[in-house]
N, C-alpha and C positions, 0 to 999 in steps of 0.2 A: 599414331591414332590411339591405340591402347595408353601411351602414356597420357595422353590428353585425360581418355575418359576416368584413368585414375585421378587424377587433378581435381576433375567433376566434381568426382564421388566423395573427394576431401573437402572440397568448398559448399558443396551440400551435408555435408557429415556436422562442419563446424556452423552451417545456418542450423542445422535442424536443432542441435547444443544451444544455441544464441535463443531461436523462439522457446525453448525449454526453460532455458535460466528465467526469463523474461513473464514466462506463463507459471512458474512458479513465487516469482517475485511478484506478481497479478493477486496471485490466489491470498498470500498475505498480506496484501494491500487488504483485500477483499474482507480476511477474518478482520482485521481490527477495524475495518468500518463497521462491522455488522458488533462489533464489543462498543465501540463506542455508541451505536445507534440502540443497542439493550441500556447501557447506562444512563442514557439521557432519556430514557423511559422509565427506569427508576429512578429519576432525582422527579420524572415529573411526576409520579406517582406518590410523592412526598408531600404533596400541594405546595409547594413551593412557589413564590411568587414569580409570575414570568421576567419578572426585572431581573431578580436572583441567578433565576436560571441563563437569563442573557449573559449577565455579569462572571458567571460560571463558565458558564460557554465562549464568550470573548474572552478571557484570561488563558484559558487552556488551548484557544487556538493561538494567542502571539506566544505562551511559551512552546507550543510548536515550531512556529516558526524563527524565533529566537537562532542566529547562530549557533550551535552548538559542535564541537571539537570530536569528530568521532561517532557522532549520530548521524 
């Protein structure tokens, strides 16, 4: 029984490690939407035309999504 509840305590050890990784991988999702959401508050703050700013915005989201080797 003791061996079991050590068992427990490592496959709870290694979930709490997993939601950790996961809630810090969260949080910098989190900054760089909040960078990119300041930026495109200052491209609009350029008076820039809404077409521009689409055309800005649609280019930067396919080279996001773009393949890339290591990103």
């Amino acid at each position: 029984e003791l061996q079991q509840k050590v068992e427990e305590t490592e496959v709870l050890k290694m979930e709490l490690q997993m939601l950790e990784t996961e809630r810090v991988r969260l949080s910098l999702v989190e900054e760089k939407l909040l960078d990119v959401l300041q930026l495109l508050q200052q491209l609009r703050g350029l008076n820039i035309s809404k077409r521009a700013l689409g055309k800005i915005l649609l280019s930067t989201l396919e080279s996001c999504c773009d393949p890339q080797p290591g990103k």
